[in-house]
Residue frames as qw, qx, qy, qz and C-alpha x, y, z in Angstrom:
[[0.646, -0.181, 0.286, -0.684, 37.54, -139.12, -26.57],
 [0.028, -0.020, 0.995, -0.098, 37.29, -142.79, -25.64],
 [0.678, -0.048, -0.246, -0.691, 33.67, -144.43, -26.59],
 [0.004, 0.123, -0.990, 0.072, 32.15, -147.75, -24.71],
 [0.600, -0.134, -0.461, -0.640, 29.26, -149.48, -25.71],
 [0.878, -0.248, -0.355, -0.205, 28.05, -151.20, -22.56],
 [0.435, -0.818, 0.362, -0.099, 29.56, -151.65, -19.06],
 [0.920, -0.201, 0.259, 0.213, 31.25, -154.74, -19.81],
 [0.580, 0.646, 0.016, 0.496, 33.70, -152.57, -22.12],
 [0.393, -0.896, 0.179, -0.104, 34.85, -150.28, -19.09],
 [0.512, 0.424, -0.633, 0.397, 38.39, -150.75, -18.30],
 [0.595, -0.120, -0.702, 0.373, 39.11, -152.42, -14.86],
 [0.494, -0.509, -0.171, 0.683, 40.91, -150.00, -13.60],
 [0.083, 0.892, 0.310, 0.319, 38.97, -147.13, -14.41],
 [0.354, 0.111, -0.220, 0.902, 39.97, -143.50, -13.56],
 [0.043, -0.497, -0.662, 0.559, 38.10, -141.14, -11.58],
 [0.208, 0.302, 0.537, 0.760, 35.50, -139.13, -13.44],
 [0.129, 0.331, 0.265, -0.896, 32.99, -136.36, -13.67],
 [0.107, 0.367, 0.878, 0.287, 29.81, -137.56, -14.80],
 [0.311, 0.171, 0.075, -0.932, 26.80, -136.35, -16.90],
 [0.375, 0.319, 0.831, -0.257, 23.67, -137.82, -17.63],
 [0.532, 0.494, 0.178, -0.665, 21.16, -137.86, -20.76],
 [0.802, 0.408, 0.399, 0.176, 20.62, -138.48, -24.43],
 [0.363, -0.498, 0.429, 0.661, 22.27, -135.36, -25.33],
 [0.445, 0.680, 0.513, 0.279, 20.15, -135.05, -28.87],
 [0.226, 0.930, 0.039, 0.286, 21.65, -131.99, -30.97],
 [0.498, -0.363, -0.217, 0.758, 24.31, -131.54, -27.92],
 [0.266, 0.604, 0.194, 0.726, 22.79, -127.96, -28.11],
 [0.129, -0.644, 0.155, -0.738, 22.75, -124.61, -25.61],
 [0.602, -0.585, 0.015, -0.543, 21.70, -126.23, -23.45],
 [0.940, -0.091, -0.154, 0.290, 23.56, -129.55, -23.19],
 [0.581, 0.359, -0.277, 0.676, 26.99, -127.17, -23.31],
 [0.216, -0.723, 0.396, -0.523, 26.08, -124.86, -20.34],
 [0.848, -0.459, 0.240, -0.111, 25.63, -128.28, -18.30],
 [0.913, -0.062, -0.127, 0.382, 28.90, -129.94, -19.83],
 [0.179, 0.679, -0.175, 0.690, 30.48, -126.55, -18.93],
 [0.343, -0.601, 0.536, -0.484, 30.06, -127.03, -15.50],
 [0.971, -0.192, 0.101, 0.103, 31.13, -130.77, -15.26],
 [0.668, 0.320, -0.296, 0.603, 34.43, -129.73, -17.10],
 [0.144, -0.797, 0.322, -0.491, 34.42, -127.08, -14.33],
 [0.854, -0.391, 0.270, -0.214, 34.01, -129.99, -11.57],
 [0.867, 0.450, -0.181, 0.114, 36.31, -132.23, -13.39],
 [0.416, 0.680, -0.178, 0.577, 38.95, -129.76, -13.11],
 [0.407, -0.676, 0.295, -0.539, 38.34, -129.18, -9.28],
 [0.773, -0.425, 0.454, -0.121, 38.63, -132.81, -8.35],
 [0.124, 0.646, -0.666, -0.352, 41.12, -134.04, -11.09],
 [0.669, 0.357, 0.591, -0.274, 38.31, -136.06, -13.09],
 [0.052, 0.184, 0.721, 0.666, 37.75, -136.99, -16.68],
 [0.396, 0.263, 0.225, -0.850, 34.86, -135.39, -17.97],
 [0.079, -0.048, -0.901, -0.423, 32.43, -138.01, -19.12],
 [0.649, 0.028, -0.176, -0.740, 28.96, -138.79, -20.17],
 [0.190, 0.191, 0.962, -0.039, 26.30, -141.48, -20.23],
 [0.540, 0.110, -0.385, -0.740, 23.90, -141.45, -23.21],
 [0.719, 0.240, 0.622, -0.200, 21.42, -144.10, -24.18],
 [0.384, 0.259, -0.685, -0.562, 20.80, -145.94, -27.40],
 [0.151, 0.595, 0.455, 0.645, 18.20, -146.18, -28.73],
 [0.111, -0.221, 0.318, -0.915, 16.82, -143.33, -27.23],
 [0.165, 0.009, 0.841, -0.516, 14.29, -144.20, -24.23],
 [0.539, 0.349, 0.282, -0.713, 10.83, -143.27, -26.03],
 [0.401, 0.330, -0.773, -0.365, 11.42, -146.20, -28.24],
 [0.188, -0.146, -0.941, 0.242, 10.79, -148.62, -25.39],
 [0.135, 0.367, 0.586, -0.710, 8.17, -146.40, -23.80],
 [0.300, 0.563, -0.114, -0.761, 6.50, -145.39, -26.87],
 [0.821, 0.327, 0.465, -0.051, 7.14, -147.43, -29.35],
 [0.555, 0.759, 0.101, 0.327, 8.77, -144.64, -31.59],
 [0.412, -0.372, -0.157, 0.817, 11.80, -142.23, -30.94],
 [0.011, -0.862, -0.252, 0.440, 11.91, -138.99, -31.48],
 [0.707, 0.650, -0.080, 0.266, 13.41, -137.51, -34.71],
 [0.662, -0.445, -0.024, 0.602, 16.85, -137.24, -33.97],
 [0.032, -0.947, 0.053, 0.315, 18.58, -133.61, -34.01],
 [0.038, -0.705, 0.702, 0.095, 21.54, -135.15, -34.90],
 [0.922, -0.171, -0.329, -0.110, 22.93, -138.84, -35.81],
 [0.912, -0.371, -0.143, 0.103, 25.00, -140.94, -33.53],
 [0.771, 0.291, 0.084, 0.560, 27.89, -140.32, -35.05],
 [0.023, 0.760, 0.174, 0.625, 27.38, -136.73, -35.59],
 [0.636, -0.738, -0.201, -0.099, 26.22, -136.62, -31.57],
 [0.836, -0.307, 0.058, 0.451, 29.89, -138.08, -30.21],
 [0.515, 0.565, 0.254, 0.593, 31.48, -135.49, -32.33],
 [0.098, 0.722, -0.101, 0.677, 30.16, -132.73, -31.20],
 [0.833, -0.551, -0.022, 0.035, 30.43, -134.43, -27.14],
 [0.852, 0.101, 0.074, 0.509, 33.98, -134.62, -28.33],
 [0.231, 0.606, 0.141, 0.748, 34.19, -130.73, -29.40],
 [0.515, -0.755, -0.134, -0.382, 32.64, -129.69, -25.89],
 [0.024, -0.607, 0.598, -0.522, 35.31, -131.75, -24.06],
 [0.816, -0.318, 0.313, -0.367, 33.87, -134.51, -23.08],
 [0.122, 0.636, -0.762, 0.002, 36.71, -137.08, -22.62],
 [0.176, -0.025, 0.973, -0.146, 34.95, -140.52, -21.78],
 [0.629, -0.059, -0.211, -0.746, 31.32, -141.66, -23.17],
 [0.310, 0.011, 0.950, -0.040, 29.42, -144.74, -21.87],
 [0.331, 0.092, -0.609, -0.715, 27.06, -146.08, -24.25],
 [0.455, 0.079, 0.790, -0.403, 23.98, -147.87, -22.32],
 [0.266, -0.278, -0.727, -0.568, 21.37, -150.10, -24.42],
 [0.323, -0.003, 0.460, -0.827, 18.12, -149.06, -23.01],
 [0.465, -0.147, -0.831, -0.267, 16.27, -152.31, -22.96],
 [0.696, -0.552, -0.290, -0.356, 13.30, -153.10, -20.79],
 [0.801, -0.093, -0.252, 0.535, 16.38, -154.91, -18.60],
 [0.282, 0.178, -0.097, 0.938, 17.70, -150.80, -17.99],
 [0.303, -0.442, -0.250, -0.807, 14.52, -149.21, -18.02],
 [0.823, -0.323, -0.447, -0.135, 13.52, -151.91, -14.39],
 [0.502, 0.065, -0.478, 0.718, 17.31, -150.85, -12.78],
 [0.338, -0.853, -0.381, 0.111, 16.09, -148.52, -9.29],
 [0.366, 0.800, -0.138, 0.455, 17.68, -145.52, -9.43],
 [0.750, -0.557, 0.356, -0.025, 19.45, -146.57, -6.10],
 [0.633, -0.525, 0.489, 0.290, 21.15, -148.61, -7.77],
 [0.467, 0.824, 0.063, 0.314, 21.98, -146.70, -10.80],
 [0.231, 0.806, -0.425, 0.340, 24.05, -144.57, -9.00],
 [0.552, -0.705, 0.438, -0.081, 25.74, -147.08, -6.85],
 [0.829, -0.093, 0.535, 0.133, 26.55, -149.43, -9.42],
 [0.598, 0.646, 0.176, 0.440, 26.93, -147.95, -12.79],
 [0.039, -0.970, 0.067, -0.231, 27.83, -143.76, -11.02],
 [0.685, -0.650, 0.320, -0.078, 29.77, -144.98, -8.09],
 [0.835, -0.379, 0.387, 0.095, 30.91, -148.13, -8.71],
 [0.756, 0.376, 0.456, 0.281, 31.64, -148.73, -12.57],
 [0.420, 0.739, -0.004, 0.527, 32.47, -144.97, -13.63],
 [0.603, -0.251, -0.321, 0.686, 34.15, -143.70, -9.99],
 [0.054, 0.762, 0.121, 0.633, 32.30, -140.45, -10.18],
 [0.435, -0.230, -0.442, 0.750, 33.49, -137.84, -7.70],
 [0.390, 0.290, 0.002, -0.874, 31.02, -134.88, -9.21],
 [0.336, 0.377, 0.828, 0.241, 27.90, -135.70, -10.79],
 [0.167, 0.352, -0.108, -0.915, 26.19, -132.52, -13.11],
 [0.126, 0.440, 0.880, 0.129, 22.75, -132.94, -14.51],
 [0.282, -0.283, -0.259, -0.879, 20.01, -130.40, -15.69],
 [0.310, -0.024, 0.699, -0.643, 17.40, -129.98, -12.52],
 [0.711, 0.132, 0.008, -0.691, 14.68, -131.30, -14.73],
 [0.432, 0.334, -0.829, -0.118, 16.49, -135.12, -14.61],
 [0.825, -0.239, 0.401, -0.318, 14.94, -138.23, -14.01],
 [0.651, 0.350, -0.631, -0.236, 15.89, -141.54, -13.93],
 [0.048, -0.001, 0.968, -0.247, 15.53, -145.47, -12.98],
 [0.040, -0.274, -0.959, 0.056, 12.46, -147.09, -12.49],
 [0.147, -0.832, -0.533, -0.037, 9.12, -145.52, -13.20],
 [0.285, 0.683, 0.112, 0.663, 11.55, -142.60, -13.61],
 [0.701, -0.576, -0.370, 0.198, 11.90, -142.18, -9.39],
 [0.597, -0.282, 0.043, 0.750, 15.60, -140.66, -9.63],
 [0.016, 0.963, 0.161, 0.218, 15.72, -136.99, -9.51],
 [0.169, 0.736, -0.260, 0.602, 18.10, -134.18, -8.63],
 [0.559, -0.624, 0.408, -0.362, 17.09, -134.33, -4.26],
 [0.993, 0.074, 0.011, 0.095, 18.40, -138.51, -5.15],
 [0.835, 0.236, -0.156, 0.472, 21.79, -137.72, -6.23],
 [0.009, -0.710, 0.385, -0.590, 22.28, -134.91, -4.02],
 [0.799, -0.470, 0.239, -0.288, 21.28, -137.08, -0.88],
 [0.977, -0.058, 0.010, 0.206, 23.37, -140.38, -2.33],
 [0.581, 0.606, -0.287, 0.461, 26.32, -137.85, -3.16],
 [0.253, -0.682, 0.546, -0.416, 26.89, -136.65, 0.56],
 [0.896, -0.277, 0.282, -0.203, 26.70, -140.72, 1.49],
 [0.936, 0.110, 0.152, 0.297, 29.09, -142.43, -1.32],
 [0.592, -0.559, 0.116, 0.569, 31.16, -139.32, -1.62],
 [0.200, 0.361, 0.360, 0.837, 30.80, -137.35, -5.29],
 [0.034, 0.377, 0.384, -0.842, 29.52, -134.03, -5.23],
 [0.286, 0.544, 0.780, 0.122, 26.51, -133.09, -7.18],
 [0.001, -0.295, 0.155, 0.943, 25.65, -129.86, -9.04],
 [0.253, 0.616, 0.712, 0.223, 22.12, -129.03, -11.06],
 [0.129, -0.085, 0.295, 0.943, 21.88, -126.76, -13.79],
 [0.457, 0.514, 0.469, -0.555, 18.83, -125.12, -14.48],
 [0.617, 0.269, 0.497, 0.548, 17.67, -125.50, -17.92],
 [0.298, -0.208, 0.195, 0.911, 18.51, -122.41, -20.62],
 [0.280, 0.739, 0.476, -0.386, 16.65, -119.60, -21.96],
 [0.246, -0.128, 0.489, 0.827, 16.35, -118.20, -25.38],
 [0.154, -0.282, -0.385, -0.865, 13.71, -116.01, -26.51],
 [0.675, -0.236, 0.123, -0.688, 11.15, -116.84, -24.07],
 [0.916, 0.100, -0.290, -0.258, 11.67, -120.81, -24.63],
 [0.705, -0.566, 0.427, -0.014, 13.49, -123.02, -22.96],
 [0.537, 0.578, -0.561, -0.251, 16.43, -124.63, -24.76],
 [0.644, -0.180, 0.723, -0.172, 15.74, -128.28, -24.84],
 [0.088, -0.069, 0.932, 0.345, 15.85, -130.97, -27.44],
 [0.241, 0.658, 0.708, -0.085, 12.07, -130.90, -27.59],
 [0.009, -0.853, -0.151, 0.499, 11.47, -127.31, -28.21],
 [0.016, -0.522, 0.652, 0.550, 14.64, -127.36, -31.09],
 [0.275, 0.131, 0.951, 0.047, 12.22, -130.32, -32.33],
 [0.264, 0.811, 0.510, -0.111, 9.22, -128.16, -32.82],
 [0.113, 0.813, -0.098, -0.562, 10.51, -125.21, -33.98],
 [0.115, -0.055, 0.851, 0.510, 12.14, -127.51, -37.15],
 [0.211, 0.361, 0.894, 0.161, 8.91, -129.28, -37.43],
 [0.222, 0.832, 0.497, -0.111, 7.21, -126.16, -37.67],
 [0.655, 0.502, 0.144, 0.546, 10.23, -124.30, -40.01],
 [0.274, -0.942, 0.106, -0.163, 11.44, -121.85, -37.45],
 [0.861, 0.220, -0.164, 0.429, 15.15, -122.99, -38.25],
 [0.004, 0.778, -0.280, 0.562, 16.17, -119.16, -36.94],
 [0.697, -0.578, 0.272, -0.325, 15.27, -120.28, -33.13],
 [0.966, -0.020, 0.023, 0.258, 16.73, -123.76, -33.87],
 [0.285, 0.763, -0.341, 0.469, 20.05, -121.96, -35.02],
 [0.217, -0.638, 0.290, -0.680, 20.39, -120.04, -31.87],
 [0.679, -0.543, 0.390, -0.303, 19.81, -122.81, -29.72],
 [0.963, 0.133, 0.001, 0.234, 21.66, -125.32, -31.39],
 [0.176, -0.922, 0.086, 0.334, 24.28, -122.90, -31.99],
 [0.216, -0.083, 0.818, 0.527, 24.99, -124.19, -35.10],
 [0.670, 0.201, -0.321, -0.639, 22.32, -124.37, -38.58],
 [0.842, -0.012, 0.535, -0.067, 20.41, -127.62, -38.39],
 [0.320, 0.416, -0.718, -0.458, 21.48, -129.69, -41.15],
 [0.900, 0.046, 0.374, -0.220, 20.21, -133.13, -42.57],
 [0.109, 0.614, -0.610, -0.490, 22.29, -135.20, -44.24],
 [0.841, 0.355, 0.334, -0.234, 21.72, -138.02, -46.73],
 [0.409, -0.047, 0.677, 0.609, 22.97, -139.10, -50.63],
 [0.470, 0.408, -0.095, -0.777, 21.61, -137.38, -53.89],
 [0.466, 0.205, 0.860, 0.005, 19.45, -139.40, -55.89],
 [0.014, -0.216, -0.566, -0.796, 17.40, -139.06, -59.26],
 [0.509, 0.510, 0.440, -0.535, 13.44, -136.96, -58.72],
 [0.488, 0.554, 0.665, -0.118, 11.38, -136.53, -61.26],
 [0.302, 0.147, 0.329, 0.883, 13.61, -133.55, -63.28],
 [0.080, 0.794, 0.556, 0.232, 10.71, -131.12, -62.86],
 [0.329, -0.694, 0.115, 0.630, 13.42, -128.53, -61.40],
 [0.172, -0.331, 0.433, 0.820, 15.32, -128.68, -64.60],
 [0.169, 0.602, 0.701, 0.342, 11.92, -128.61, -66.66],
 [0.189, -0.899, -0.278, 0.281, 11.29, -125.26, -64.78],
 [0.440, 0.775, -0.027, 0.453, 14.81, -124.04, -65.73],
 [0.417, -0.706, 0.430, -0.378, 15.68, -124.54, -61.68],
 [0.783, 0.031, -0.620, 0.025, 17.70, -127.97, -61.72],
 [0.772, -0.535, 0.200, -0.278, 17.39, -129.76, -58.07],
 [0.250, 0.313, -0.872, 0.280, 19.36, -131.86, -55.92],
 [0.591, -0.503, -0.176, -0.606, 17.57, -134.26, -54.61],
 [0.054, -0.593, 0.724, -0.348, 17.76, -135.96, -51.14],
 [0.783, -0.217, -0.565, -0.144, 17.45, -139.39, -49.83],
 [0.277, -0.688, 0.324, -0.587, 17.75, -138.05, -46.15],
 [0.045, -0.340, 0.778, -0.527, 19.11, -140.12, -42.81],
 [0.432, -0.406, -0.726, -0.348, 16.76, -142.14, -41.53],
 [0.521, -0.522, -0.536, 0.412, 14.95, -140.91, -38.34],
 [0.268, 0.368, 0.079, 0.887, 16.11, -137.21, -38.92],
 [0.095, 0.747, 0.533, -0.386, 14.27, -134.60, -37.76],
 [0.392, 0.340, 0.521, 0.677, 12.98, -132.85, -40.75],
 [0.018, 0.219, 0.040, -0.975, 12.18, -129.16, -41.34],
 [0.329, 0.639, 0.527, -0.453, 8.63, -128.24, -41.96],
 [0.508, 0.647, 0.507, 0.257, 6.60, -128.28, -45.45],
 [0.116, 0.964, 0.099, -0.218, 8.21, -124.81, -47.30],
 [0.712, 0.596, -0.126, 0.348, 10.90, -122.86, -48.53],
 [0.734, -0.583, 0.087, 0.337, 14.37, -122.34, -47.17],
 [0.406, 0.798, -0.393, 0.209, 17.65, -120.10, -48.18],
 [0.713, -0.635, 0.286, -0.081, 20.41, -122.13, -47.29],
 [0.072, 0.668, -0.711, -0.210, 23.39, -124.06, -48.03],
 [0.982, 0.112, -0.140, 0.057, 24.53, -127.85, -49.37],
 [0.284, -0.609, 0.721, 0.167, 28.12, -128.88, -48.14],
 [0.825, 0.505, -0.252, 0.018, 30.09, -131.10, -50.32],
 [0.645, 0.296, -0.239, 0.663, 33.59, -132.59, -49.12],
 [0.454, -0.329, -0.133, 0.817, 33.64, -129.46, -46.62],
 [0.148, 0.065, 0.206, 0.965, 32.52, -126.69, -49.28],
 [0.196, 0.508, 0.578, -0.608, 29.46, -124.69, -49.16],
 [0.169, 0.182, 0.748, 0.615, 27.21, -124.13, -51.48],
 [0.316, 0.172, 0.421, -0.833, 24.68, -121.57, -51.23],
 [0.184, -0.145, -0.821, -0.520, 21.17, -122.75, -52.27],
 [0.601, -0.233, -0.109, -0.757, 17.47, -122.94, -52.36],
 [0.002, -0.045, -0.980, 0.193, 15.88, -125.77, -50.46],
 [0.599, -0.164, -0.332, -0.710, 12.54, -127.23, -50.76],
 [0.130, 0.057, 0.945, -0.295, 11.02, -129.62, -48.28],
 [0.550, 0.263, -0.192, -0.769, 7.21, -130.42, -50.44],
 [0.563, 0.315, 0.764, 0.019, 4.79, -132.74, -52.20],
 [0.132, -0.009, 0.674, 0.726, 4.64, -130.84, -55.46],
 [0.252, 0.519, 0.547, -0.606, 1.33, -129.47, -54.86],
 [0.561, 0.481, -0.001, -0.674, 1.09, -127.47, -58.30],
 [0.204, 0.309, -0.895, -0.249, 1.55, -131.32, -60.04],
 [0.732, -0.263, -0.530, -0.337, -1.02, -132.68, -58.83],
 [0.511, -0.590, 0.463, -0.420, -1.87, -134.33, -55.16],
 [0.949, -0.222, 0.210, -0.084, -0.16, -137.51, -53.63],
 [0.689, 0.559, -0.368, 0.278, 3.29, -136.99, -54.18],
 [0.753, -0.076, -0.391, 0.524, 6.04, -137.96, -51.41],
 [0.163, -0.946, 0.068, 0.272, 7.26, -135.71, -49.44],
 [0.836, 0.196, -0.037, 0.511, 10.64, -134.69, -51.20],
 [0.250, -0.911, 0.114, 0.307, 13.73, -132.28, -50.13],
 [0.717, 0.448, 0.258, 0.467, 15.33, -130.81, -52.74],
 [0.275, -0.760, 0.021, 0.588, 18.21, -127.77, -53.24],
 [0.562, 0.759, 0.001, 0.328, 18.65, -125.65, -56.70],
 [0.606, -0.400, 0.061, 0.685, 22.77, -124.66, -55.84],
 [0.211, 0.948, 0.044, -0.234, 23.10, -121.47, -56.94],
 [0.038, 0.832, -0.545, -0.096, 25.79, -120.88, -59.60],
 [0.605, -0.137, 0.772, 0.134, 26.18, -125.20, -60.07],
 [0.706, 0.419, -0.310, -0.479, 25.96, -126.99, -63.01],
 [0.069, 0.423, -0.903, -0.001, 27.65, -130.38, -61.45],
 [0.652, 0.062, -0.702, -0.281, 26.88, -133.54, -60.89],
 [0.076, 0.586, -0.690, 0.419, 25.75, -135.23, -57.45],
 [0.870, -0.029, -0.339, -0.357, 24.29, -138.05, -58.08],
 [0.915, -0.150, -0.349, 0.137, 25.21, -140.66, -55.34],
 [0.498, 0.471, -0.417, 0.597, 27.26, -138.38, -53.64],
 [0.434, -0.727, -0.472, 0.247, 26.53, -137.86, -49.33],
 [0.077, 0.513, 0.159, 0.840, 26.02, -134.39, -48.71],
 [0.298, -0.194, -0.508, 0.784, 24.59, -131.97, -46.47],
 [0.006, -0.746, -0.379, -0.547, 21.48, -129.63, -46.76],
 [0.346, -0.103, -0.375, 0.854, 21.95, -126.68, -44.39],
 [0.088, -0.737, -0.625, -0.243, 18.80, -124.84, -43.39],
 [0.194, -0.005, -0.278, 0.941, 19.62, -120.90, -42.41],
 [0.147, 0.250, 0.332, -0.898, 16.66, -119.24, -42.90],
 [0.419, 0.423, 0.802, -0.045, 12.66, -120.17, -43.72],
 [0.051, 0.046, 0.477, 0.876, 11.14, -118.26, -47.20],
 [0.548, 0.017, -0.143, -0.824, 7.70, -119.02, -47.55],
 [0.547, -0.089, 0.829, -0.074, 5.63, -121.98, -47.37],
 [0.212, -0.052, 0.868, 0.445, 4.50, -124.04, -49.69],
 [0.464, 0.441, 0.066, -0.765, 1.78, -122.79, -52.57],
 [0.557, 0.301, 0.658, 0.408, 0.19, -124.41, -55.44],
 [0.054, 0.445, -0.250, -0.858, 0.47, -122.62, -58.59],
 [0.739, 0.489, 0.234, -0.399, -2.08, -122.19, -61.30],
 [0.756, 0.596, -0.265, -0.047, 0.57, -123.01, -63.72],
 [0.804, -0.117, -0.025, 0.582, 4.24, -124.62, -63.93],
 [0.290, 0.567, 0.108, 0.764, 5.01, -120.76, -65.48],
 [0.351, -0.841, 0.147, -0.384, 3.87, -119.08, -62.17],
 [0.907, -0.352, -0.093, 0.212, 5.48, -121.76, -60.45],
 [0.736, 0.226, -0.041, 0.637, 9.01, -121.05, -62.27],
 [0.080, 0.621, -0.118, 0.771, 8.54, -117.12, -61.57],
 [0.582, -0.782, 0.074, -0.211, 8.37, -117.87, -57.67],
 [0.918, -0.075, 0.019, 0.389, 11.47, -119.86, -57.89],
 [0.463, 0.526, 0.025, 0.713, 13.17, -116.87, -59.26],
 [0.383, -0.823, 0.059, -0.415, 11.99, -114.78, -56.34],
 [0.909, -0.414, -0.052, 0.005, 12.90, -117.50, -54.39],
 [0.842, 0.085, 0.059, 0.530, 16.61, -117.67, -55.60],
 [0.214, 0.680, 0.039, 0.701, 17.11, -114.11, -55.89],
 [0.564, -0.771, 0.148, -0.257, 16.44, -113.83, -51.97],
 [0.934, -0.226, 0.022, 0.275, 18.57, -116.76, -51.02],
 [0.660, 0.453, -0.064, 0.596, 21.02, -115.01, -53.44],
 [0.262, -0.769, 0.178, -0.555, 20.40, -111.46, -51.04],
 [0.659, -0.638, 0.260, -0.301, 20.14, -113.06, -47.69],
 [0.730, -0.555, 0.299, 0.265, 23.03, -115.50, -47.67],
 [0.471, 0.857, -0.164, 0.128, 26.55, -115.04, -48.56]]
């Protein structure tokens, strides 16, 4: 997969392509039925299948803030890469982008700059100016400049739609199952381990702790039976996302994994937490001693429920 950061990076003498549209956060269920039917188009008019993301992502400019990301950059292109998508453009979405008329969006960037002959897009897309461009747009400009045009409805999964929002809340509120299932992959966060405060191995449960991605989207306050990757290897383990409640109040948030069966070292090392499946939330305990005997529950499930 070829990556370009900005039109002026196109090659001249582009090839003809099959184009999607978005940010593509998580690339999950929902992103793959729609790049599933662009590789279909692709294939019909002997196109590359390619994208057009943003960076940063638009509710930075409009907002002020993005959204946690599902995924990072890096991570994203990967799994755009795994799906089949065979060209990315990178756009910077500056006030300067955010001002372009979706007119001439797709005659200058769709048309002119990527030579689309199909264009595929989830029916809930907008874009250009004050957000104007829509689905009845690029069907109307496709029978004029000559690409054909295709909208996907978005996906269903339990009752919910499977969008990048929706996979957003269900983290933030520790429904990692749903997230799963529409990611179609376990979320993960990754990061480096760092020194906490040893109050794992005071318990007799020694942590890993994380210094997580910036921007992430993080899993709701509780417990979690899941894994740590290393290098490739799994590692089943507890996870904790907390403030150390029975310690007293006003502690950080921290996210931390006892590895079942470890006894290394992984200080400074970048890692993975894998979140499969949610335990309980967070309790204070009248003591550290009640504390330590929920941990043991805690690990004994993790130990049951994954394998």
């Amino acid at each position: 997969m070829k990556v370009y950061r900005g039109l002026d990076e196109l090659p001249s003498r582009g090839v003809e392509t099959a184009v999607t549209i978005g940010n593509f956060d998580g690339v999950h269920r929902g992103h793959l039925k729609v790049i599933d039917k662009l590789r279909d188009q692709a294939l019909r008019k002997d196109a590359l299948p390619a994208a057009i993301t943003f960076d940063p992502h638009p509710q930075k400019l409009f907002r002020g803030e993005a959204p946690p990301a599902l995924v990072s950059q890096e991570r994203k292109l990967e799994l755009m890469d795994e799906a089949g998508i065979e060209r990315v453009l990178i756009l910077k979405f500056d006030r300067k982008l955010s001002l372009v008329e979706p007119e001439d969006f797709i005659e200058q960037v769709l048309v002119k700059e990527m030579k689309a002959k199909a264009v595929v897009v989830g029916t809930a897309f907008r874009f250009g100016h004050k957000a104007r461009g829509d689905v009845t747009m690029l069907r109307t400009y496709g029978r004029r400049l000559g690409f054909s045009f295709e909208g996907v409805r978005l996906a269903k999964l339990g009752g919910k739609s499977v969008s990048s929002t929706e996979v957003r809340h269900a983290i933030a509120h520790g429904d990692v199952e749903w997230a799963a299932r529409a990611l179609g992959r376990p979320h993960a966060i990754g990061g480096r381990i760092v020194k906490g405060k040893k109050r794992g191995k005071g318990l007799g449960f020694p942590t890993a702790n994380l210094a997580p991605e910036p921007g992430i989207c993080l899993p709701g306050i509780g417990i979690y039976a899941g894994r740590v990757i290393v290098e490739g290897e799994k590692m089943t383990a507890a996870l904790s996302v907390g403030t150390s409640p029975t310690f007293g109040e006003g502690h950080p948030l921290s996210i931390e994994a006892h590895i079942l069966d470890f006894d290394g070292d992984l200080y400074g090392i970048q890692v993975q937490f894998e979140f499969l499946r949610h335990l309980r939330g967070e309790k204070t305990f009248d003591s550290p001693e009640a504390l330590s005997a929920q941990i043991e529950r805690d690990v004994a499930l993790t130990r049951e429920l994954i394998r």
